[in-house]
LOLO-214442 format. One record per residue (C-alpha): x, y, z negated; residue number from 1. Coordinates in steps of 0.05 Angstrom, whole numbers. Layout:
! LOLO-214442
ATOM,X,Y,Z,NUM
...
//
This chain:
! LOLO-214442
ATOM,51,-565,-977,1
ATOM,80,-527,-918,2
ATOM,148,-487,-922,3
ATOM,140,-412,-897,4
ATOM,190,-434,-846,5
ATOM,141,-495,-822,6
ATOM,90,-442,-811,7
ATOM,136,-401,-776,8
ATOM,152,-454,-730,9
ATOM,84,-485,-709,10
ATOM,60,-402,-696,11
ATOM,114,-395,-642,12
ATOM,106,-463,-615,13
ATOM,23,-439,-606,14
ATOM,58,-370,-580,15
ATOM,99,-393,-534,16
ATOM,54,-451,-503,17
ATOM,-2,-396,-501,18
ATOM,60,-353,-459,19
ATOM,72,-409,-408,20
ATOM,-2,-425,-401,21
ATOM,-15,-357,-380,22
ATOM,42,-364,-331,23
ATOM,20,-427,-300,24
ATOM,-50,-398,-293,25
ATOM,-26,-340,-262,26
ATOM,12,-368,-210,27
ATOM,-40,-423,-199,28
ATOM,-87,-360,-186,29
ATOM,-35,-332,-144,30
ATOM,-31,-391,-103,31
ATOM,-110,-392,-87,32
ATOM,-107,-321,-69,33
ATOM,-56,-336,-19,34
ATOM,-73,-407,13,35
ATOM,-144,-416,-3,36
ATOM,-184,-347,4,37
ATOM,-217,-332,63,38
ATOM,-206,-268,108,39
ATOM,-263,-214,85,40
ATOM,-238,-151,132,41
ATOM,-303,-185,181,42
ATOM,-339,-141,130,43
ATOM,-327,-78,155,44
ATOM,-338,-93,229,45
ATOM,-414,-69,234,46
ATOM,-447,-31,274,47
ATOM,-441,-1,335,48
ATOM,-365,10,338,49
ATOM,-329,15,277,50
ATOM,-270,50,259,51
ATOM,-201,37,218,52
ATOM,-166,108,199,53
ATOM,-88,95,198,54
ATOM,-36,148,175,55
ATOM,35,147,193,56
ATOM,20,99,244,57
ATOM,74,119,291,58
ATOM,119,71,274,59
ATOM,133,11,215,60
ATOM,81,-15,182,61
ATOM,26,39,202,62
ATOM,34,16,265,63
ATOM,32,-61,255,64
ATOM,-20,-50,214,65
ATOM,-62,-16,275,66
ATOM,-45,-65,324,67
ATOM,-63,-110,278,68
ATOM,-133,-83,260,69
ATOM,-142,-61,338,70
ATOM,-142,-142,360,71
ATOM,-187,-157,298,72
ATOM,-239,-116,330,73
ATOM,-232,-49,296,74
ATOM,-228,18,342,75
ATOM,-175,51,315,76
ATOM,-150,125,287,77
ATOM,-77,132,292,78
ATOM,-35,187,252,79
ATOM,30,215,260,80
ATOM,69,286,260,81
ATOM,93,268,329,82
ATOM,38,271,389,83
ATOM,92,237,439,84
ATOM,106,181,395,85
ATOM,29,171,385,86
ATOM,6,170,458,87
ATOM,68,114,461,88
ATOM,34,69,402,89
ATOM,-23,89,439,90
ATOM,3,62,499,91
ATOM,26,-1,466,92
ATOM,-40,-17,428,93
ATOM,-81,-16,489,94
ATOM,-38,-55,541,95
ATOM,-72,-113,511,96
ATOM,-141,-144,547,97
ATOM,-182,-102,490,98
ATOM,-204,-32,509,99
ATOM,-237,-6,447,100
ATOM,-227,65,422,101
ATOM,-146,94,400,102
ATOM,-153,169,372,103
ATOM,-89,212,356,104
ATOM,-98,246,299,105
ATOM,-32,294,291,106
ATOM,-8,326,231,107
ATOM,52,341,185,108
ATOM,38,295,112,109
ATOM,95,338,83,110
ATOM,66,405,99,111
ATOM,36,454,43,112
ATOM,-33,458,83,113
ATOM,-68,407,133,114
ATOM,-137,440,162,115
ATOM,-169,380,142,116
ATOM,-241,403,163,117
ATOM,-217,410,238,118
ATOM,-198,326,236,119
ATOM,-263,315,207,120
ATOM,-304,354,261,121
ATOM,-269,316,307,122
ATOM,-292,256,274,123
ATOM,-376,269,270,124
ATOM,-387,229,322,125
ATOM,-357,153,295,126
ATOM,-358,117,233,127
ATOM,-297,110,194,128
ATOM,-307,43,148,129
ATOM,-237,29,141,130
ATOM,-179,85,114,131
ATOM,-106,54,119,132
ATOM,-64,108,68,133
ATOM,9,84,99,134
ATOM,40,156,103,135
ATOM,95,163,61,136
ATOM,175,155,66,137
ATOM,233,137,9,138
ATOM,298,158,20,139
ATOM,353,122,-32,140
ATOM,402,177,-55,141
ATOM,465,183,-103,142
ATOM,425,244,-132,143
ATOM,388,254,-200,144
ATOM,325,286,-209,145
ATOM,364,354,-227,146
ATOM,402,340,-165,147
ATOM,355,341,-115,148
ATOM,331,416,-83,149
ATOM,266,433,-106,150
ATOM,242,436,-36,151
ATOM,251,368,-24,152
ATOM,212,341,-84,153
ATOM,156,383,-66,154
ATOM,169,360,3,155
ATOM,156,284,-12,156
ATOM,119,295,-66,157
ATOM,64,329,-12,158
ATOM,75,269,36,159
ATOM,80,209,-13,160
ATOM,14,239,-70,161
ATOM,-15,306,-49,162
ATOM,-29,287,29,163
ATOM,-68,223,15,164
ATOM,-106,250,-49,165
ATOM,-127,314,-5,166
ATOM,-155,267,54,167
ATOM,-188,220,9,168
ATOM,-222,284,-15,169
ATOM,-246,306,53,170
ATOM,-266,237,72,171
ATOM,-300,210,14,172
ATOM,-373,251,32,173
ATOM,-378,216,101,174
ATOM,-350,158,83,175
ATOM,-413,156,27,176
ATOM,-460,163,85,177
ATOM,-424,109,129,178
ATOM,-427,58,61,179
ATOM,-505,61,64,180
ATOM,-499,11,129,181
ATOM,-440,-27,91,182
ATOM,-381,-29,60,183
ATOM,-320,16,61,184
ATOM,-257,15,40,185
ATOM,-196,59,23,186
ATOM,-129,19,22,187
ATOM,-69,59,-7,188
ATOM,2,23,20,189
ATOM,46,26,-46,190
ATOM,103,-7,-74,191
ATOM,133,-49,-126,192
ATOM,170,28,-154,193
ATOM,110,44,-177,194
ATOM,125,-2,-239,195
ATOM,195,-14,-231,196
ATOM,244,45,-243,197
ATOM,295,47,-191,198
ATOM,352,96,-192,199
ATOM,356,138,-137,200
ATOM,276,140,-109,201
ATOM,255,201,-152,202
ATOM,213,227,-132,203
ATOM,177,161,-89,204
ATOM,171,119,-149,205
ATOM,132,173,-191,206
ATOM,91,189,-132,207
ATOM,73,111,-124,208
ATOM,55,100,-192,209
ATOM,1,163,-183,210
ATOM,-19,133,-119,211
ATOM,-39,73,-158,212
ATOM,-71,103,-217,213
ATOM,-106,153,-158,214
ATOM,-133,92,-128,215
ATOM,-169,56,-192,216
ATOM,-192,116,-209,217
ATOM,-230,136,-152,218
ATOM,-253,71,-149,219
ATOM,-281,72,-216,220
ATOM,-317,137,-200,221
ATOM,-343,120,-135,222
ATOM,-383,54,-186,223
ATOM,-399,108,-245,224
ATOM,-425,160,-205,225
ATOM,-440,154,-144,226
ATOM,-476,89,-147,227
ATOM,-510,86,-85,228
ATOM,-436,91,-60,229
ATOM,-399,20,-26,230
ATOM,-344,57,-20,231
ATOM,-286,19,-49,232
ATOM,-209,24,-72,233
ATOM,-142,-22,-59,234
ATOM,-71,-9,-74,235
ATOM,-23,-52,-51,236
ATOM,48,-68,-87,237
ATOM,93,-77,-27,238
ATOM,169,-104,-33,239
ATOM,219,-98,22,240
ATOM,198,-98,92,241
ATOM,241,-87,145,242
ATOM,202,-31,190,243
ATOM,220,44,217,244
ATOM,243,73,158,245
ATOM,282,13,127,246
ATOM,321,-27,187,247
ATOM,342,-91,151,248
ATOM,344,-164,172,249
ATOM,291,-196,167,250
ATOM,284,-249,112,251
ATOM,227,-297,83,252
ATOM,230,-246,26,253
ATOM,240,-184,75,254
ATOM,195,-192,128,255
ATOM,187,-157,188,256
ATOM,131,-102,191,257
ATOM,85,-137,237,258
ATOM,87,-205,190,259
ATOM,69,-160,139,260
ATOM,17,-125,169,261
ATOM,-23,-193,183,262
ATOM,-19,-205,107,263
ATOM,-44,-127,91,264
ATOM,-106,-145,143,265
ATOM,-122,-214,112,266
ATOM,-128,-181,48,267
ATOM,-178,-127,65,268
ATOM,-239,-122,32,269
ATOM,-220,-181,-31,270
ATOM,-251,-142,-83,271
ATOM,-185,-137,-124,272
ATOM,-164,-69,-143,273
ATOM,-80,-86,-145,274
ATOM,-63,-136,-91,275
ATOM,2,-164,-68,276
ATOM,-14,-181,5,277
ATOM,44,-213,22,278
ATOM,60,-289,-27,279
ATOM,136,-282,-16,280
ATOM,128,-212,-51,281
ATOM,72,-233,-112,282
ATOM,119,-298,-126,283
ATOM,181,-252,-129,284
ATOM,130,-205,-173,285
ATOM,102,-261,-218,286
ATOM,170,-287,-238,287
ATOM,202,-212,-249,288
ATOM,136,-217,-303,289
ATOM,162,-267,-340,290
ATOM,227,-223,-348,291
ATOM,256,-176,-407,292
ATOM,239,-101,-397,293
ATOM,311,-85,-397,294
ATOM,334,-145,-355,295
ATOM,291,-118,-298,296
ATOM,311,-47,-300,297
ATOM,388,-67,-298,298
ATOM,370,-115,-232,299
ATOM,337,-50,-204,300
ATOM,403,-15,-223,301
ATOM,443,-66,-201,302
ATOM,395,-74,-130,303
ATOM,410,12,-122,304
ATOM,476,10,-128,305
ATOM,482,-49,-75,306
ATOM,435,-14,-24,307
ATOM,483,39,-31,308
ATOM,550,4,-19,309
ATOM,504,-27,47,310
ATOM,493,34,74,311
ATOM,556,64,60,312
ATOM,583,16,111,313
ATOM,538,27,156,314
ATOM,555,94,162,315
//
């Protein structure tokens, strides 16, 4: 006859080896992803010249991201609030031996309107089958939410959510037209605050967490109702990356923004909705998994207060 506490004990031994073989087929999955899948961005070079749409290109990971794409084959749509910085990266991009297409497109993310039907009139003439949503900016403060002026959250709240939500509306009708020749996708450049509470990034965080739940969304719609749509949706959890707006050293688990853009390329078009890109970042990911709730938010906490003390030296 079994004891209640024999019972106990064999239903958390099945608990806990069900626990670790979900771990070790995770990370086995993880490792496929990573070593063993082939490129699939070949899917959206078709026709006659395609093109890769790439906001706040002017600089970090935008930009690495649209050199990277531009030697792939793509002709290429860069973005920026800066027209002098653009014709640079402009500049830069085609220095190489290719001498496909670079377009400027210039506008403010954080401004309260964007005449979005004036960029798509200049646009009638190509095929967009790529759109690269990079704008966006985090700045690590001291302040709380109450603490910050209302200006500024609406401010980054406009570049980080509202700008890319607005565009995707204004694209999404031509990019419908463009999928009935093949596939496009919409890749939305988002971060590992969007689960993980860090103290100080209010309102980023928030506004990468919508960002996420943006992208599944419209991707789900674009299969429920428009189903003679190929239009698809990725959102990427990125970790640190040294680029424009965060100068750090560069590190196997930092790396530098053109590293990271060859990972964000590789990755397009995998038919995943959530991606990692880069497998320093989705091991550092799968083992915070296997942590405590609590645990995690103090190491945020802990990681804050750090960054701070860094760049209070550096001052």
């Amino acid at each position: 006859m079994f004891s209640l506490s024999s019972v106990t004990h064999v239903g958390l031994t099945a608990i806990g080896t069900a626990i670790a073989l979900k771990a070790t087929y995770d990370f086995t999955s993880l490792l496929y992803f990573h070593f063993l899948s082939p490129p699939t961005y070949t899917r959206f070079l078709y026709g006659k010249a395609p093109y890769a749409l790439i906001t706040g290109a002017s600089d970090g990971i935008g930009k690495a991201v649209a050199k990277e794409l531009y030697s792939k084959g793509f002709n290429i749509i860069i973005h920026g609030r800066n027209l002098e910085k653009l014709e640079k990266v402009r500049e830069e991009i085609q220095s190489t031996s290719n001498k496909r297409d670079v377009r400027i497109w210039v506008a403010d993310a954080s401004a309260p309107e964007i005449d979005f039907v004036d960029a798509l009139r200049e646009w009638k003439d190509i095929e967009i089958t790529l759109v690269i949503h990079n704008v966006g900016a985090a700045q690590l403060t001291n302040a709380s939410i109450d603490g910050i002026p209302t200006e500024t959250l609406l401010r980054d709240l406009r570049l980080n959510a509202t700008f890319p939500y607005l565009l995707t509306r204004a694209l999404l009708p031509g990019l419908r037209k463009t999928s009935r020749s093949g596939p496009v996708e919409l890749i939305f450049i988002g971060s590992v605050a969007s689960d993980l509470p860090i103290p100080g990034l209010n309102p980023y965080g928030p506004s990468k967490a919508f960002m996420r739940q943006m992208s599944k969304t419209i991707g789900a719609e674009e299969c429920a109702i428009h189903k003679e749509s190929d239009v698809s949706t990725m959102f990427l959890q990125v970790a640190e990356v040294s680029s424009g707006s965060h100068r750090s050293a560069v590190t196997l688990f930092g790396p530098s923004a053109e590293t990271y853009a060859k990972s964000v390329v590789s990755k397009v078009g995998c038919g995943r909705s959530v991606v990692v890109p880069y497998v320093w970042h989705a091991m550092q990911i799968w083992f915070m998994g296997l942590l405590p709730e609590r645990l995690l938010a103090k190491s945020a906490a802990d990681a804050a207060v750090g960054e701070h003390k860094r760049m209070a030296k550096e001052a």
